[in-house]
C-alpha positions in Angstrom: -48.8 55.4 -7.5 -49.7 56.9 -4.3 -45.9 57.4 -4.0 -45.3 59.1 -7.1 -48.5 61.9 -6.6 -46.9 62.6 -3.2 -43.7 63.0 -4.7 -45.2 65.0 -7.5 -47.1 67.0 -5.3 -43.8 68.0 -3.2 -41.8 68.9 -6.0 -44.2 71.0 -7.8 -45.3 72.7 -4.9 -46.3 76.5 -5.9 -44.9 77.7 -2.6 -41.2 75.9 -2.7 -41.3 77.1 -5.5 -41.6 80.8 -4.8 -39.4 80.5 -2.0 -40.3 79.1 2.0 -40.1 82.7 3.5 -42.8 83.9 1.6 -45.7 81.7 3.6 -46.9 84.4 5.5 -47.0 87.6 3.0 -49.1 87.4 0.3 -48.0 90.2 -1.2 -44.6 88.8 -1.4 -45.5 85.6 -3.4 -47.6 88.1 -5.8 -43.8 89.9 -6.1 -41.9 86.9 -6.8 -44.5 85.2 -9.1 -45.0 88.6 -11.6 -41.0 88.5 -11.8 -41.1 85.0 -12.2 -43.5 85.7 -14.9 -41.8 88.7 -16.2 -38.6 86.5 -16.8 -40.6 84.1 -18.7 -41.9 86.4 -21.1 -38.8 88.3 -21.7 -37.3 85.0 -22.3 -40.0 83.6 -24.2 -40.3 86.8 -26.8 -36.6 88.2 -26.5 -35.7 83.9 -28.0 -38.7 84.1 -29.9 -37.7 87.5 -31.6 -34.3 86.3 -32.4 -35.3 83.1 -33.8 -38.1 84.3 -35.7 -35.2 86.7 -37.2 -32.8 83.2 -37.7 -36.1 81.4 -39.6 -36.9 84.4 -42.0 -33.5 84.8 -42.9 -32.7 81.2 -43.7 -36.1 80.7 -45.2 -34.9 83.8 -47.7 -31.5 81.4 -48.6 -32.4 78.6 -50.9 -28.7 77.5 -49.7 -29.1 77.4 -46.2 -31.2 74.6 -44.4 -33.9 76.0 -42.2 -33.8 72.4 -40.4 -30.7 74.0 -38.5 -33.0 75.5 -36.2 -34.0 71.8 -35.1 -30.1 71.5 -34.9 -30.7 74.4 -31.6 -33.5 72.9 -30.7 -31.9 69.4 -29.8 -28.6 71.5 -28.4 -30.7 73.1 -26.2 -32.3 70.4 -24.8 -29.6 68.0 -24.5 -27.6 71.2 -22.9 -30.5 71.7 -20.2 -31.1 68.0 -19.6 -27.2 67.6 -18.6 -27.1 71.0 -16.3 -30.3 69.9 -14.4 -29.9 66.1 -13.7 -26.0 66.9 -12.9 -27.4 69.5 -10.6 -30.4 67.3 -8.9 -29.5 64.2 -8.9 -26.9 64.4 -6.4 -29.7 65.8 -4.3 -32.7 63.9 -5.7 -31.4 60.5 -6.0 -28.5 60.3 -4.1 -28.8 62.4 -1.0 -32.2 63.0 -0.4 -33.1 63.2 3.3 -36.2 61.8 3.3 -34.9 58.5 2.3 -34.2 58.2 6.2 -38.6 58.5 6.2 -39.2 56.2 3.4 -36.5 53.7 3.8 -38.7 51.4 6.7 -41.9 51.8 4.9 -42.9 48.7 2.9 -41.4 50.3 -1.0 -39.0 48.4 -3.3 -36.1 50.4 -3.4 -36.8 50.4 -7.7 -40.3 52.0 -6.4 -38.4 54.7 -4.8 -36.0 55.6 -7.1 -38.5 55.4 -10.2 -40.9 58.0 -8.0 -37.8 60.3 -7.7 -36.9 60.1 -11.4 -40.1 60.3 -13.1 -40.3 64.3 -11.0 -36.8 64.7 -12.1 -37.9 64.2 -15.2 -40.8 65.7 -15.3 -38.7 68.7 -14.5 -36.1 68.4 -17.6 -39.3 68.2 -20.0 -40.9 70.9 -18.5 -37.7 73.1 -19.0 -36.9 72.0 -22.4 -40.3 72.4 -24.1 -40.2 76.2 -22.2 -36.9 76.8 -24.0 -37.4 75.2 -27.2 -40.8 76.5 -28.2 -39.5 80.0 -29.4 -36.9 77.9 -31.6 -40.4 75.5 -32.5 -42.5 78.2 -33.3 -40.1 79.9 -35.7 -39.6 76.5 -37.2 -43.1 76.0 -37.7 -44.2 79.5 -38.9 -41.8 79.2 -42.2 -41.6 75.3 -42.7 -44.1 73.4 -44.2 -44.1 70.1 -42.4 -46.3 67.5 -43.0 -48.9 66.0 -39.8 -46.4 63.2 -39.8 -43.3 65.0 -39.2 -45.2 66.8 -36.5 -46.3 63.5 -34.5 -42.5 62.4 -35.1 -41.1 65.4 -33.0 -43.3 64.7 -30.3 -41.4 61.2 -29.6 -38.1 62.3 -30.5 -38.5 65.3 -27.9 -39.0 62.6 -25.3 -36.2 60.2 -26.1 -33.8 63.2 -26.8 -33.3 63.5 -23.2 -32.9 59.5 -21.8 -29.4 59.2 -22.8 -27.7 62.5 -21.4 -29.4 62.3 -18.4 -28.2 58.4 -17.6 -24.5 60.0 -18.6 -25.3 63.2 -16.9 -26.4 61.0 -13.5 -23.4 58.6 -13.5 -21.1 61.5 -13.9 -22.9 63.1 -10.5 -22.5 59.9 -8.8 -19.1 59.3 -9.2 -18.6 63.4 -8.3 -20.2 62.4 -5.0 -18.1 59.6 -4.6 -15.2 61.2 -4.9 -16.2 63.8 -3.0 -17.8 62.5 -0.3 -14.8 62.5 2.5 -13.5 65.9 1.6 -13.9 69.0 3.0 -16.0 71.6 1.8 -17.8 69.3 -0.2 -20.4 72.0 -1.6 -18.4 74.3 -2.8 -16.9 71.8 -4.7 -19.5 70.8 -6.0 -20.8 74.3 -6.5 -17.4 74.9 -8.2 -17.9 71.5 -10.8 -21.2 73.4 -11.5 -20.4 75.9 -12.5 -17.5 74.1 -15.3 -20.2 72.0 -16.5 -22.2 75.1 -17.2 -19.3 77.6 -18.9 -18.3 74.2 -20.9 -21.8 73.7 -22.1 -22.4 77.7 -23.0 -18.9 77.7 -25.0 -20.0 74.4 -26.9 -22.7 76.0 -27.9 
């Protein structure tokens, strides 16, 4: 427990977040944080906007199923889930430097690893309920579900994620292993990247 707060606390730190040169100017964070926020909200109402758009005009077909908006909703999250554990995990799970700290301390090595990958995880859900409530809401606004089919998303939004991110973590750890003894190692890696994310923007 003690473990997993500290390793919360690290990763969700408000100023790693916004960047380690901003420490000393204040107005610097206030910068970053309003264009942080400005990005969100553009996101946020530019998806929202186009989705709300998608719903109305589906809802106006008998023909077309407005459940295809769910069909975005779990591409989108199964998309985000793969970019960010293929991106982290080589640093979160594999890599990380404070293992070196950690390693004498009294921790099974399961302890550590389940600390690491409940923040990783942490971090997929929080990015794929950001990006999937504009789809959610436009779902919502013209279907009619029932309170059951509501409870039903909230479960299948957290197991959506399990199985892509124990491919998307295997596939990281065999890139490391491959790639370990070769030069220029992170540009390589930077290069695989950005495949992964092309591939996943033209399957979608």
């Amino acid at each position: 427990g003690a473990l997993t707060r500290t390793t919360f606390r690290v990763g969700f730190n408000l100023g790693r977040f916004l960047g380690t040169g901003t420490d000393k100017s204040k107005a610097k964070k206030l910068l970053i944080l309003a264009a942080i926020l400005y990005a969100l909200a553009a996101y946020v109402g530019g998806f929202g906007y186009l989705f709300y758009l998608l719903a109305e005009a589906l809802a106006a077909m008998p023909s077309a199923p407005l459940e295809l908006l769910l069909v975005y909703v779990f591409l989108y999250e199964v998309g985000i889930t793969v970019l960010l554990v293929f991106f982290r995990a080589d640093a979160t799970l594999f890599r990380q430097p404070d293992f070196d700290i950690l390693g004498p301390l009294p921790l099974k090595p399961i302890h550590l690893v389940l600390a690491k990958s409940l923040v990783m995880m942490a971090g997929v859900y929080l990015t794929a309920l950001v990006a999937t409530v504009p789809i959610l809401f436009a779902y919502y606004y013209f279907a009619v579900p029932t309170v059951g089919a509501v409870l039903l998303a909230i479960p299948v939004f957290l197991a959506t994620p399990l199985v892509p991110t124990i491919l998307s973590a295997l596939i990281a750890f065999v890139v490391k292993l491959a790639t370990d003894r070769l030069p220029h190692r992170k540009a390589i890696n930077t290069i695989l990247m950005f495949v992964v994310f092309l591939g996943l923007m033209v399957a979608q």
